[in-house]
C-alpha positions in Angstrom: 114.0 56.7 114.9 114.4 60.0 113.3 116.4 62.8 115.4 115.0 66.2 114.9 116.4 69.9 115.9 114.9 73.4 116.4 117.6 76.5 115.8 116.7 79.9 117.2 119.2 82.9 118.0 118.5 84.3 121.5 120.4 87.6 123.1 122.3 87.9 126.6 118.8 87.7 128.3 117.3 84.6 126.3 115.0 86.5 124.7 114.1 85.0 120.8 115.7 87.1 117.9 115.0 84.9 115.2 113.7 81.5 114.5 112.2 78.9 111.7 109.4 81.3 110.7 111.4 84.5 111.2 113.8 83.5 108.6 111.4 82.1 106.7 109.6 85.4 107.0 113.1 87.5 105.9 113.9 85.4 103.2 110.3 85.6 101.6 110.6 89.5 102.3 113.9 89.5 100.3 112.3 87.5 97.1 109.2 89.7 96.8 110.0 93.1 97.9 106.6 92.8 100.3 105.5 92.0 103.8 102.3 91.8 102.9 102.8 88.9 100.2 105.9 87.3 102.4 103.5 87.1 105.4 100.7 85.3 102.6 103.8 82.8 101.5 104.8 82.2 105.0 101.2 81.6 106.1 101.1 83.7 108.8 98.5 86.8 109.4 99.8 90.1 108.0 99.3 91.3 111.8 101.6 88.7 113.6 104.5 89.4 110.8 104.4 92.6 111.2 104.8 92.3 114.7 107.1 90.0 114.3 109.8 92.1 112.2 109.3 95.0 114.2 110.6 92.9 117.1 113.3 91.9 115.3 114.1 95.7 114.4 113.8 96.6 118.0 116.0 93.3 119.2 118.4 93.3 116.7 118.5 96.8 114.8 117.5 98.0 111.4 117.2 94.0 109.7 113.9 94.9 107.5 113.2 98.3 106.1 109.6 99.1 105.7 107.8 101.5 103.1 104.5 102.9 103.7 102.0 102.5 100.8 100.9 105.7 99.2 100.9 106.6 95.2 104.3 104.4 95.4 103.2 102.0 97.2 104.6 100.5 100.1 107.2 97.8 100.2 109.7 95.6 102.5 113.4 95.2 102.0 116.1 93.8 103.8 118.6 95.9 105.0 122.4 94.5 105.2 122.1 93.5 108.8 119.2 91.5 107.5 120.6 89.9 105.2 123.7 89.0 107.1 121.7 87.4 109.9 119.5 85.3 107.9 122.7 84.3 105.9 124.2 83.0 109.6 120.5 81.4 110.5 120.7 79.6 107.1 124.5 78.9 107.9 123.7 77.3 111.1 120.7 75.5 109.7 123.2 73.4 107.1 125.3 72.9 109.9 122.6 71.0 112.2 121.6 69.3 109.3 124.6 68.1 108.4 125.2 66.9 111.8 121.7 65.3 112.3 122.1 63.7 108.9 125.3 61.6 110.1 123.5 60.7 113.1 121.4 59.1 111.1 123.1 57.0 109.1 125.5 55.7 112.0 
């Protein structure tokens, strides 16, 4: 038998902040710098992660900053907030598996 867990952060309401794929989403924002390319490495339409971080900037505030393309070209960056929550989603994350990892030895 093999004991599994899903971790998501949910406000006063119950509505979903962030989850697997929105971390995984930040944390390939934070390595390259793009939404475009951290949607690509994430495997998820460009579409759906944009939509995606934008609800996390409504739900949570200012956690990605976006720049529009142009002669600079656009980009994605975290913003402190971001990182700090993905640092407590990863946090948490050890912590299950920790857990889940004595359960399965005992």
């Amino acid at each position: 038998m093999k004991i599994r867990a899903r971790i998501w952060f949910e406000d006063e309401e119950g509505h979903s902040l962030i989850g697997a794929g929105g971390a995984r989403l930040l944390s390939e924002i934070d390595s390259t710098g793009s939404l475009k390319e951290a949607a690509k490495r994430a495997k998820m339409s460009y579409r759906y992660a944009f939509k995606r971080v934008d609800l996390m900037n409504e739900r949570l505030g200012a956690v990605v900053q976006m720049h529009h393309g142009g002669v600079e070209k656009g980009g994605a960056r975290l913003t402190p907030l971001g990182k700090e929550v993905l640092a407590r989603y990863r946090m948490v994350e050890a912590e299950v598996e920790r857990a889940l990892s004595k359960c399965q030895k005992s």
